[in-house]
N, C-alpha and C positions, 0 to 999 in steps of 0.2 A: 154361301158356300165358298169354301176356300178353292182359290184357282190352281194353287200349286198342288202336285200331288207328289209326295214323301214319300222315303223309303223307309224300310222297317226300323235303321240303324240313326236315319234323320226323325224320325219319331220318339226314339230312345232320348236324343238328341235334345227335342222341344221338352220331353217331360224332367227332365233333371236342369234345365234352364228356368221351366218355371218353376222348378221346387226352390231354386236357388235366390231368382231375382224378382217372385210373386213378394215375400216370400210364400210358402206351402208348405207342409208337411209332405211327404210321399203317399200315407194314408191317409191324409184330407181330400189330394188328388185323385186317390182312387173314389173315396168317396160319393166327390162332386160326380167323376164322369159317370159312375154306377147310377147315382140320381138321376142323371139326367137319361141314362141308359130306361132308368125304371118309368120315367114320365113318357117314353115313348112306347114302350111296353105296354104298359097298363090302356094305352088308346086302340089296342087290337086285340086284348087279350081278356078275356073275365072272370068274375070268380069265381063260376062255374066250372071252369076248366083247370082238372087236374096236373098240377106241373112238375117234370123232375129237373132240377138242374146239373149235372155233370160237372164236377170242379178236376180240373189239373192241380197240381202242388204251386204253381207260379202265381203273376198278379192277374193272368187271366181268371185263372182259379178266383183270387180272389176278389176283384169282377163278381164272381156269380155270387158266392157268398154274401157281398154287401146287397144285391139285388136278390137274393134269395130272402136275407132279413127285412127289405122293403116290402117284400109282395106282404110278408105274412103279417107285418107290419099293419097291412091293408088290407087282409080278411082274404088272403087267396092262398088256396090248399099246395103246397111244396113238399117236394123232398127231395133233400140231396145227398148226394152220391160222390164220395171221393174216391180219387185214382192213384194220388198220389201216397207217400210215407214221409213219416215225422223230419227224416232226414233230408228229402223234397224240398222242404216246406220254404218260400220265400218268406222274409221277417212283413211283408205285408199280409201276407197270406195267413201268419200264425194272428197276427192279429185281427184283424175279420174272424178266425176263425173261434179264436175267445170270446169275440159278440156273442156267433151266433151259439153258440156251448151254454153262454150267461143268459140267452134269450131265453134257451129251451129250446131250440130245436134240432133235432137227434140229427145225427151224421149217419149216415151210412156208408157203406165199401164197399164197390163195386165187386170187389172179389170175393166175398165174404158169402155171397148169396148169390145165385140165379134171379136175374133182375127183368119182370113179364115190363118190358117199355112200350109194348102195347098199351097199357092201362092208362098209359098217360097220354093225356091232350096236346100237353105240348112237352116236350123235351129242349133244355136250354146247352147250348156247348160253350162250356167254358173250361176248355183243357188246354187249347195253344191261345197266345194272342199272334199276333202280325211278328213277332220276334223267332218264328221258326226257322230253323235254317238245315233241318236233315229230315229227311220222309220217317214217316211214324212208324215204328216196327211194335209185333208184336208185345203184350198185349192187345196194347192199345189200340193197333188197326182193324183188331178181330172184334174192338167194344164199338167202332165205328161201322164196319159193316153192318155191326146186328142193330145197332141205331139207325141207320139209311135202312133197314129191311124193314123195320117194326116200329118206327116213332110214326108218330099219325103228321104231327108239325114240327120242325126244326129249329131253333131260332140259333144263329151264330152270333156269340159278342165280339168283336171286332172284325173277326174271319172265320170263316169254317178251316174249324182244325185238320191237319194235314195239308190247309193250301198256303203257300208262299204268297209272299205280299208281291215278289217282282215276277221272277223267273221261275215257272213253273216244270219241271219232266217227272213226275208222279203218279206212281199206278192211281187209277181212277177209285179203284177201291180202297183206300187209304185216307181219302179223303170225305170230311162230313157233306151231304147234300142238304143245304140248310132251304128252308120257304124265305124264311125273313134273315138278314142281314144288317147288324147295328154296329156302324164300323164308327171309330174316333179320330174326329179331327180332319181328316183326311179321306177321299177316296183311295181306295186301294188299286194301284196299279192294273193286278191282278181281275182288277173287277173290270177293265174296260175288254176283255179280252173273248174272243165269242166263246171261245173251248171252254171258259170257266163257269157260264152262266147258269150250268146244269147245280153247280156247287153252293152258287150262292144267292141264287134267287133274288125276293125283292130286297134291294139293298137301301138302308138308309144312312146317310153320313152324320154325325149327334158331337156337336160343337160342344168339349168339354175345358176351353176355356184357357188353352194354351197360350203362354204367353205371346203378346199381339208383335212384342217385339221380335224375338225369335224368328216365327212365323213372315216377318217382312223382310228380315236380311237373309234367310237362308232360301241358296241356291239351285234350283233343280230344272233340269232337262223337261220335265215329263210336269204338263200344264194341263187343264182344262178353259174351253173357249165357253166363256160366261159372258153373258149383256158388256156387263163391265170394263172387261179386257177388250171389245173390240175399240179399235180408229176407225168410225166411219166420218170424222166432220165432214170431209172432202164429198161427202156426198149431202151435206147441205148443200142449198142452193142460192144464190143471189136473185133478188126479183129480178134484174136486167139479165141476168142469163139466159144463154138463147141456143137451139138443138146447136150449132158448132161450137157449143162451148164443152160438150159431154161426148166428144170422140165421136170415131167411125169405124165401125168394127165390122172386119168382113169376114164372114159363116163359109166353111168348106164344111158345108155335112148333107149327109142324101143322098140314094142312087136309085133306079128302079125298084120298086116295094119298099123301101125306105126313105120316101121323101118325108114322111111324120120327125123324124129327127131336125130336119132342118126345119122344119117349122115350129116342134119347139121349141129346140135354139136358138132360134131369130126371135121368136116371139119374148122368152124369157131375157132373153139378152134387151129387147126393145123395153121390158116392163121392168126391171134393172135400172133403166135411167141411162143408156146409152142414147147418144142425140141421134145417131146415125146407122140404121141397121142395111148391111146388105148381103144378100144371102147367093154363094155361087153355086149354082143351080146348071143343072142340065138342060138344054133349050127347049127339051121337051115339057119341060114341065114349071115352064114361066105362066104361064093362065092357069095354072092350078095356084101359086102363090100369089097371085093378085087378087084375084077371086076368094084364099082362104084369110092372108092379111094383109091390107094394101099399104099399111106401115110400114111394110117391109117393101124395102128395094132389092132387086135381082137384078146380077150381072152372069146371064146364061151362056153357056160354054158350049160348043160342038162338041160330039165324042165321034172320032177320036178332035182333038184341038191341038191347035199352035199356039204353045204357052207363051213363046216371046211377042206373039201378038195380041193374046188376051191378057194377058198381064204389061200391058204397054203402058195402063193408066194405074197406076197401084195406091188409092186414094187411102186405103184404111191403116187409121195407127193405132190397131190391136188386132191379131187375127184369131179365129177361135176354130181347130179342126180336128174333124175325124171322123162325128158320128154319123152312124150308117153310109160310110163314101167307097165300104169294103174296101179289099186287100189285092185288089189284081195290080198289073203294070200301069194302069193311067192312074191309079190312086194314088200310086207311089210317088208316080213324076209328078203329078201336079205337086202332092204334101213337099216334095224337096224344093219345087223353083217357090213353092208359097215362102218355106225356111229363105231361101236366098235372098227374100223379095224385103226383108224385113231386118232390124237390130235390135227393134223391141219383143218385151217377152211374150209369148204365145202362150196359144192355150190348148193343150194338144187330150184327146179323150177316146174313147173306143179302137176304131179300127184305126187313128192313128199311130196308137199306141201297136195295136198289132206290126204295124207295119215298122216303126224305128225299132222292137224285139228283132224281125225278120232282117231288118237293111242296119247293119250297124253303122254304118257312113253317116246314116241322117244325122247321129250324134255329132258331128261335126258342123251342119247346118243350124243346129237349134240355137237358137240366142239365148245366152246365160239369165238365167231366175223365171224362164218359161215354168207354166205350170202343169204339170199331168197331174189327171185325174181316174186313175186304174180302181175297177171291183178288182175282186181278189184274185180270178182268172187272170186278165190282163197283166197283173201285177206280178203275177206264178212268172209270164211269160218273160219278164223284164229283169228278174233276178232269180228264178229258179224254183225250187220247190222248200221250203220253211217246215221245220221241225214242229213250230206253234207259232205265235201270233207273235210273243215276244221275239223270239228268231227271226219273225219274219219283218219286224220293222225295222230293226236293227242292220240285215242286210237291203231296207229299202235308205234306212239313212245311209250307206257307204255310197251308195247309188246315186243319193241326193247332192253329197258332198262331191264326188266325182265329175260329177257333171255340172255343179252349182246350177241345182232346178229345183224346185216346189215340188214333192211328189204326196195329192191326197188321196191315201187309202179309203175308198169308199166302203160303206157298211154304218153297222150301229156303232157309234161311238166314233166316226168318218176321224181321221189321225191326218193333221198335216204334217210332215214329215219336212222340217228346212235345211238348208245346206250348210248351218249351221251346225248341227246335230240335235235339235230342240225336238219335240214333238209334243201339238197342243190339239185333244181331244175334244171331239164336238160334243154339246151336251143339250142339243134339241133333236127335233124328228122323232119315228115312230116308226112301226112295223108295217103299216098301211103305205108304205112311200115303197116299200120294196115293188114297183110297178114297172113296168114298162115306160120308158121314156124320163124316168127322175133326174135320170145319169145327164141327158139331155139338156136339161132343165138348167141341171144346176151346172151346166158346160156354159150356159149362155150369162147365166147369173156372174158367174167369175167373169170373164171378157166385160161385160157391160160396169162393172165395177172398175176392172181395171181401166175401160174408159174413159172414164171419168175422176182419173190420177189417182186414183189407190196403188200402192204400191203394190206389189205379188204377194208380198206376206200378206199385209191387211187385206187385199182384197179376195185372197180364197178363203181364210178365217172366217171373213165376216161373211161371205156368200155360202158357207157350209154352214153356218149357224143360223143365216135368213132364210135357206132354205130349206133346212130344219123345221124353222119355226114357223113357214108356209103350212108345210105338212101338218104342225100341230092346230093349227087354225083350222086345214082342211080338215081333217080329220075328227072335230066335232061338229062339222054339220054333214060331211059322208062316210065316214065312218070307214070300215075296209071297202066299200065303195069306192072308197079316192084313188081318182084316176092322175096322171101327169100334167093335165091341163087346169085340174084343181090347183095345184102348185103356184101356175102363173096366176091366176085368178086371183090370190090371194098374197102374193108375192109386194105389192104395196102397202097394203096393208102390215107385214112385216118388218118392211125396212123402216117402214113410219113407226113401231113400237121400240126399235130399237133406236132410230132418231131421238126419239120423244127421251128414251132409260138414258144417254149421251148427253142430251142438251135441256140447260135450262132459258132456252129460248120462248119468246110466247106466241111465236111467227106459224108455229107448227100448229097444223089438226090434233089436240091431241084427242087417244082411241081407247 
């Protein structure tokens, strides 16, 4: 899978590059990608099942047409439906459409007749590609409704028509609700975004063969985090390496009925490959952490406490704070003399995060390339309320930059947001991690990385992707069962698959 993800006009871009220095035809181009469009088709689809396909007048259009003359090519029942007129007609489009006229197979007009799209099993869209750039009017948005009412299955070729590749504000009805999803070359923007996911269902990305050069010098903000792209060497180890050589990370997370956060914290942060965990704790509840993991070190605090006396000995160089420590006045002091206590980056999550929203001063405390890790709540809290997803990263990057910190938007498709203006899209985990406690989890994972000299970037990258890909592990032996301690459980096993994809070492277990 490609790691960059293109925009509509950088896609325009790739394809007249490679017409130019393949060389290609333009309709050779369509050709290849429609084949390869058709080989993925035909492995969910059968000949059983009656198909209509929908052409626009452009090369989306014609898209379907070349895929329309594969299927029937292949003994599967078609008919298609044009939208567009003569004067429409892209010069790829007229030619596809001489095929299919020389094939034999009849054209129909969508205006021409009252069309029952109930009858058909699947209905194919190919009226916009990823080149749209104004909401669908009339006709057309009245032939999309009655499609999302009455098609039994949808398939979209590159996008569902009426949705924008980037920047989406588009009545909801306007837009095709496709099942399947066969986008080229590139994920689409648009797809990482939750608001969309109603539109385009299961998405597949279909490598059609764009030039490789193109494809490696052009530059885009907007990444996805694959095996590939992460730096984790630093978290090789040396056989004489010894626990002082893998940091000391000290955990502010916990209060009455939330000490389960600080013990996943600590725990996931200890199973991360930090040498040194210690967890600050309220003194009451030091024999519940020994008792639950005696890996873990606690340095317990009186409430209320005297910071300049428990903070007298400040051993750890990574600190990782917030979850469950709530929002009252000793949370606050402690998180601010913790900021003062330090020059390195932090790792600030939950009710820390509430608390620097409520106390703007803390921003002055936080050490530059700290990393927050905000759900979408916390996140509302930190920079306001977001029109849509796109909006809303876009004022999480001003945020980033402002403050030069790491901000990751947790969810599906978790976004690290850099100070940069970059943002790179996680592409593991599942629906099953939405739990109680993951946020936790993967608070300790980053810290325990950074321990061990990962830099901010690389080390929340690589721990939204190991911890990702914890869940995925979890998640075929518990299924929506998995709980957050699954997570850790399985959390070695992770960084070891991702080690093993990195290195052609032979020192490693490989799994």
């Amino acid at each position: 899978m490609e790691s960059k993800i293109l925009s509509s006009s950088q896609l325009r871009e790739a394809d007249q590059y490679t017409i130019k220095h393949e060389p290609i035809s333009s309709v050779d181009l369509m050709e290849r990608a429609a084949t390869s469009l058709f080989d993925h088709f035909v492995t969910i689809f059968n000949k059983n099942q009656k198909i209509a396909i929908i052409v626009g007048s452009g090369n989306n259009g014609g898209d379907g047409l070349v895929l329309a003359r594969l299927l029937v090519q292949n003994g599967y029942e078609v008919s298609v439906f044009e939208t567009g007129t003569s004067a429409s007609f892209s010069m790829d489009y007229i030619h596809n459409r001489e095929r299919i006229i020389q094939f034999g197979l009849p054209l129909n007009s969508v205006w021409n007749q009252a069309v029952d799209w109930a009858k058909y099993d699947v209905c194919v869209d190919a009226l916009f590609g990823s080149g749209l750039n104004r909401p669908v009017e009339e006709p057309i948005s009245q032939l999309i409704l009655d499609l999302n009412r009455l098609a039994k299955k949808i398939v979209a070729i590159d996008i569902p028509s009426g949705l924008f590749a980037e920047e989406n504000n588009i009545a909801e009805q306007h837009i095709i609700k496709a099942h399947y999803t066969f986008t080229f070359q590139t994920t689409k923007l648009a797809f990482l975004f939750p608001e969309n996911e109603q539109f385009i269902g299961h998405y597949t990305v279909i490598d059609i063969g764009l030039h490789p050069d193109f494809m490696q010098q052009v530059a885009s903000p907007f990444k996805l985090l694959l095996a590939n792209t992460l730096n984790v060497q630093k978290l090789n180890r040396s056989k004489f390496a010894h626990k002082g050589s893998f940091g000391h990370v000290g955990i502010f997370a916990g209060s009455p009925g939330k000490m389960g956060a600080s013990l996943l914290c600590s725990k996931a942060c200890l199973s991360a490959g930090a040498g040194l965990v210690t967890a600050l704790i309220p003194e009451t509840f030091d024999a519940f952490f020994w008792s639950s993991a005696p890996e873990i070190m606690t340095k317990p605090y009186a409430v209320p406490t005297n910071f300049q006396a428990y903070n007298k000995d400040f051993p750890f160089t990574v600190m990782a704070c917030g979850p469950g420590i709530g929002t009252d006045l000793l949370a606050y002091q402690f998180l601010k003399n913790m900021m003062s206590k330090t020059s390195q980056p932090m790792v600030l999550d939950a009710d820390a995060l509430t608390l620097l929203a409520k106390h703007h001063e803390l921003w002055t405390h936080l050490p530059k390339n700290s990393i927050l890790t905000p759900h979408l709540k916390e996140l509302e809290r930190l920079i306001g309320r977001s029109d849509n997803h796109y909006d809303r990263i876009k004022k999480t990057a001003q945020l980033a930059q402002l403050h030069q910190v790491y901000i990751l938007i947790k969810g599906a498709n978790s976004c690290v947001v850099s100070p940069d203006g970059t943002f790179n899209f996680n592409t593991t985990g599942n629906s099953a991690m939405a739990t109680a406690g993951s946020g936790d989890v993967l608070t300790g994972i980053v810290a325990g990385f950074l321990s061990q000299g990962l830099n901010p970037f690389d080390a929340v990258c690589s721990a939204v992707y190991i911890h990702g890909m914890a869940g995925d592990i979890a998640v075929q032996h518990n299924g929506h069962g998995l709980i957050a301690s699954h997570l850790i459980q399985n959390l070695g096993l992770a960084i070891q698959k991702v080690l093993n994809f990195n290195s052609d070492s032979k020192t490693f277990l490989k799994v």
